[in-house]
Each structure stands twice: as C-alpha cells, then as structure tokens.
C-alpha positions in Angstrom: -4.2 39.8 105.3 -3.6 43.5 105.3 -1.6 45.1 102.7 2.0 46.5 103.5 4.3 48.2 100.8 7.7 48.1 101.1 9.0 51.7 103.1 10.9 52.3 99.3 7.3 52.0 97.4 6.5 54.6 95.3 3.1 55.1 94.4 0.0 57.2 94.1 -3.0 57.2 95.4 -4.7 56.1 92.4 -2.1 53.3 92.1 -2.5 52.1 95.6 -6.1 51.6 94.8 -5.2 49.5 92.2 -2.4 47.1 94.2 -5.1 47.0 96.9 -8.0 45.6 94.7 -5.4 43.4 92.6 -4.4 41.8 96.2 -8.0 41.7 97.5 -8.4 39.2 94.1 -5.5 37.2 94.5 -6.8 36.9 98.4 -10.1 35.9 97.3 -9.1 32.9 94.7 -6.1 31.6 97.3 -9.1 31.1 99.4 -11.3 29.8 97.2 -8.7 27.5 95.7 -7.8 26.6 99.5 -3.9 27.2 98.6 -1.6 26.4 101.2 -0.6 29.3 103.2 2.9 29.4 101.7 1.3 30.0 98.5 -1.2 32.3 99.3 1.1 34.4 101.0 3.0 34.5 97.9 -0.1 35.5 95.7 -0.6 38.6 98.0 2.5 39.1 98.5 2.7 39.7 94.4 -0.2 41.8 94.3 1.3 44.1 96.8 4.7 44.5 95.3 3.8 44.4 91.6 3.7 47.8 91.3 5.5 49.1 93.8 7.9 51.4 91.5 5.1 52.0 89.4 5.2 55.9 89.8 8.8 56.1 90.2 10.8 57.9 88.4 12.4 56.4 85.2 16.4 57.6 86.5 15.1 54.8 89.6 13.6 52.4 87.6 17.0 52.4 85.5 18.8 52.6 88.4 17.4 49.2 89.2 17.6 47.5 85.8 19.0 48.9 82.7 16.7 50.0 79.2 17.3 47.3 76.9 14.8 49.2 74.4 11.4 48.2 76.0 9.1 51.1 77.0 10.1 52.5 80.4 6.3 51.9 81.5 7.2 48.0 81.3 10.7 47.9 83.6 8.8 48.7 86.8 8.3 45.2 87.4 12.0 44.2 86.9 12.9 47.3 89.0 10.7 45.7 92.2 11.8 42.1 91.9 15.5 43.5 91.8 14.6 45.5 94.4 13.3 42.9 96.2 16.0 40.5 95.6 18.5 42.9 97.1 16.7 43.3 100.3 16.9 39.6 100.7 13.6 38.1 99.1 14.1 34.8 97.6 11.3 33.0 96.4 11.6 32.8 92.8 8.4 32.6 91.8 7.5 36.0 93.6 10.1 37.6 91.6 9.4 35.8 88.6 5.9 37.1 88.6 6.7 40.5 89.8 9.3 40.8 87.0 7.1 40.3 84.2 3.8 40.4 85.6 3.4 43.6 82.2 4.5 41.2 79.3 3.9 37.9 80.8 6.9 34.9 80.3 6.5 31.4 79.3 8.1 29.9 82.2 5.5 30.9 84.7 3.9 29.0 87.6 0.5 29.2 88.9 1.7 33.0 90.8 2.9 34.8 88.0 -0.6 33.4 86.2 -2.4 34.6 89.0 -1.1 38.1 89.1 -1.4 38.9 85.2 -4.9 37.6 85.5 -5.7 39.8 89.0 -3.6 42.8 86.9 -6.2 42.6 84.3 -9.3 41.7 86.2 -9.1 43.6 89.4 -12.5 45.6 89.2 -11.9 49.3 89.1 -10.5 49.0 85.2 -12.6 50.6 83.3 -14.0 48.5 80.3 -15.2 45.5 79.8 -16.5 44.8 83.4 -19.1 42.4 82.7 -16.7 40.2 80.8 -13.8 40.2 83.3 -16.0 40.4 86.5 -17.8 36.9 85.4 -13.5 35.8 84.4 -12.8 37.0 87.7 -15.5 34.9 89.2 -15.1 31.3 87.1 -10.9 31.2 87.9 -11.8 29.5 90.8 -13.0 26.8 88.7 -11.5 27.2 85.5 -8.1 28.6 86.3 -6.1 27.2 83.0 -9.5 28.3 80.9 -9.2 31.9 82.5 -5.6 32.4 82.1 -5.9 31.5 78.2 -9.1 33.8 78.1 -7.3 36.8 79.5 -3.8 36.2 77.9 -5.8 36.2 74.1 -7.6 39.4 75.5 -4.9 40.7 76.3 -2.9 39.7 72.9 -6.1 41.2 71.0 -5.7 44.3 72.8 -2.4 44.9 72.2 -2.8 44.2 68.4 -5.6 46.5 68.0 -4.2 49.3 69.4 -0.8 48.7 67.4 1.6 47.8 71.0 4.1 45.6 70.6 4.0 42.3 71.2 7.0 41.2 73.6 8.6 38.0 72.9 7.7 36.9 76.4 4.3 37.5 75.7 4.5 35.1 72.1 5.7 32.7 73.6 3.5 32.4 77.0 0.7 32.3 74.6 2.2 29.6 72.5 2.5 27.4 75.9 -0.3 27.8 76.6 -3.0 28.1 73.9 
C-alpha cells in the first residue's frame, strides 16, 4: 500500500520518515497476521495519520482540541482524529488509536495496540535496537506478550526520566499486565 497524507498534514521530513517506517511495520504484521483487508487498511491507515499534525503549530493543534493541561507535544493525536472525524472518517477504532496513540487508553482494540507498539518499534529510533527489532519481529507471534513488553518499557521510561504518567497510560497497563 503506498502511503498518502491527508492534503492538511503537516510534517517534516524527518517526521515523514518516521510515519513511513511506522506504516511499513503495521503493513508487515497485517500480513504476517493475515488480517482481513478491512483491518489492515485500518492499521496503515493509523500509521499514516498518527502524526499528521505532528509539526504543526500549537495555535492548530488547539484549534482542533482544547489544552486541558497535558503537554502540547501529546494533543497532536486528538488534533488528527478530530480532524479526521470532521472530514467524515468514521471508524472508531482509527480515531481511537490515532487519538491516543502518545499516552495509550485502556479501552483499546488490537489497532490502537498495534500503532503504540509500531510508534515505539519502528526502526530508525535510536536506542535500544536490538531489543525492539527482535519485539518487532516476535509480534507476529506473541502479539499480547509484545504489547505488555513495550507498554512496561515504555512505563519504565517515562519514570526514569521523571514524565508524567497519564491516567490513560495507568490504567492500559493495569488491563493489561
């Protein structure tokens, strides 16, 4: 599947990279899973538009969605699902998993678990590669086991580096551990 942005996208370079390898993941495991084409289109059609108003600017991300105190980097992901939605997109669980594809939300299905794991696995991050190349590789065949793995890596991180840890985020781990 090739990779179209919406005409309103606003990203760099660098960033377009990054949606294109995050997609390229999701691709791979729809395959590998043999989804349905209904639900692979949905998995890349979540890696494409999950960070579509990533390098916007914050008076359009707030445009979009107001600040209810979270750090402006994590409303892009509300902005595009609004977005979205107001072009006509429907399928919850693509806006679900667009929305908080940053923090996470308990009420997930498989796509929204799909995209934070491709989020934080896609290859050209920088650290750990080893580790989440060889996650990237088993979620074919461990997909729960994966999505655990990366959501406590990603709870670990957070901690260790003194972020916040959204309420979303809480309580996706405590459905899930």
């Amino acid at each position: 599947m090739s990779l179209e942005l919406p005409a309103w996208a606003q990203v760099s370079d660098k960033r377009r990279a990054h949606i294109e390898r995050v997609t390229a993941l999701l691709d791979r495991w729809a395959e590998a899973l043999r989804l349905d084409g209904a639900t692979a289109q949905a998995w890349h059609d979540v890696g494409a538009w999950h960070d579509a108003m990533r390098d916007a600017p914050n008076d359009v991300i707030q445009s979009f969605v107001p600040n209810d105190g979270r750090p402006i980097q994590t409303l892009h992901g509300p902005a595009a699902a609004a977005r979205l939605a107001s072009e006509g997109e429907q399928r919850s669980d693509v806006l679900e998993a667009i929305r908080w594809h940053t923090t996470g939300h308990p009420e997930w299905d498989r796509t929204g678990r799909a995209l934070y794991m491709a989020d934080f696995l896609e290859p050209g991050r920088p650290f750990m590669h080893d580790d989440r190349a060889f996650l990237a590789a088993h979620l074919p065949h461990d997909f729960a086991g994966v999505f655990r793995q990366v959501l406590r890596m990603r709870i670990e991180w957070n901690v260790r580096e003194g972020k916040p840890l959204f309420p979303e985020t809480v309580a996706l781990w405590n459905v899930v551990r």
